[in-house]
C-alpha positions, 0 to 999 in steps of 0.5 A: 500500500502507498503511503503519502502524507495527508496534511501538513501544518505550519506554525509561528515559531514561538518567540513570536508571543515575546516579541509581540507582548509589548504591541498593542492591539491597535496599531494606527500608524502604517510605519509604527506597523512596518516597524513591527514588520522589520522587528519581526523579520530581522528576529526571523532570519537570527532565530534560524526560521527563515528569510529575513520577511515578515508580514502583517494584516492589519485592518486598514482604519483602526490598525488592529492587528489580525494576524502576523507571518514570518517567513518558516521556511527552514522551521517548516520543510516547506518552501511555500511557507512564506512570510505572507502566507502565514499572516493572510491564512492566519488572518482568514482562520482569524475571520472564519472566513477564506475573503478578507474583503467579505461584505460587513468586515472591515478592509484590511491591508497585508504590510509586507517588508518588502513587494511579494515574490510571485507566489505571495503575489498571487496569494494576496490577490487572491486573499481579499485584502484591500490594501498592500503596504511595503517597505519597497519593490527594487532590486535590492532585494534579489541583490542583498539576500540572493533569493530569487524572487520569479518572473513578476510582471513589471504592472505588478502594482498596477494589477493590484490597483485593478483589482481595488487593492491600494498599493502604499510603497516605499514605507520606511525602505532603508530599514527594510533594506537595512534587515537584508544587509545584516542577513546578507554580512551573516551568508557571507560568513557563512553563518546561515543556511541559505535556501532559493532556487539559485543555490546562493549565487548572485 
């Protein structure tokens, strides 16, 4: 008889709960939310998790938090257990509900250190959210950590836009890119596992 595994499960690795005992359930300010966001992915990667991403869904007017995600790759054995992933699936659990844009719930936006790679492109899409908020969307990112982001289109914001997601760039990007050097000082040192389909090479 063929055995073949029938579910699998991810989890936010359990510092989370520290890192988050001091955040209020509100937070207003979109760059007090990236703020967090670069908290979080800047733990990630030292704690031996994942990459250096961590996201967050929030509801757009009154910023209480719905969910967050980091990156748990490398915690997972799953390469789809991406950053974003996590905080939009947890937020849905959250609501009961696979629409994070359903009639009579507040709007809510995913905050993101940096624009989705092409697979959490889709998944925010997809997800019902009515806001994307990152930190930034050039080169730097494939350039400092090496991951290799896939064939995003260049009208990515703009197909958001098309479909009523309200795309906020360029939120405190230089802290965002300031996460990826120090990821990048410790691959160099040889101090981390480095996972992409580019086996590390720029």
């Amino acid at each position: 008889m063929i055995y073949i595994a029938g579910e699998y499960r991810l989890s936010l690795p359990a510092w989370i709960e520290d890192e988050l005992a001091d955040v209020p359930a509100a937070v207003p300010g979109r760059e007090d939310r990236m703020r967090l966001v670069h908290r979080l992915a800047d733990r990630n990667w030292r704690a031996g998790d994942g990459g250096p991403f961590a996201a967050l869904v929030a509801e757009e007017d009154t910023g209480r938090i719905v969910s967050v995600g980091v990156n748990v790759v490398l915690a997972s054995d799953i390469s789809s257990a991406h950053a974003e992933v996590l905080a939009l699936a947890l937020a849905q659990t959250a609501i009961g509900g696979w629409d994070l844009g359903a009639e009579g719930l507040p709007a809510h936006e995913l905050v993101v250190n940096w624009r989705p790679c092409v697979q959490c492109y889709g998944a925010a899409l997809w997800s019902g959210v009515r806001g994307l908020v990152v930190a930034g969307a050039g080169e730097e990112l494939e350039r400092l950590t090496t991951f290799d982001e896939g064939p995003l289109p260049d009208d990515w914001a703009e197909q958001f836009e098309a479909r009523g997601i309200k795309v906020t760039g360029d939120v405190l990007r230089e802290e965002a890119i300031a996460v990826f050097r120090g990821y990048r000082e410790a691959i160099d040192a040889g101090e981390i596992t480095l996972y992409n389909a580019r086996g590390g090479s720029d």
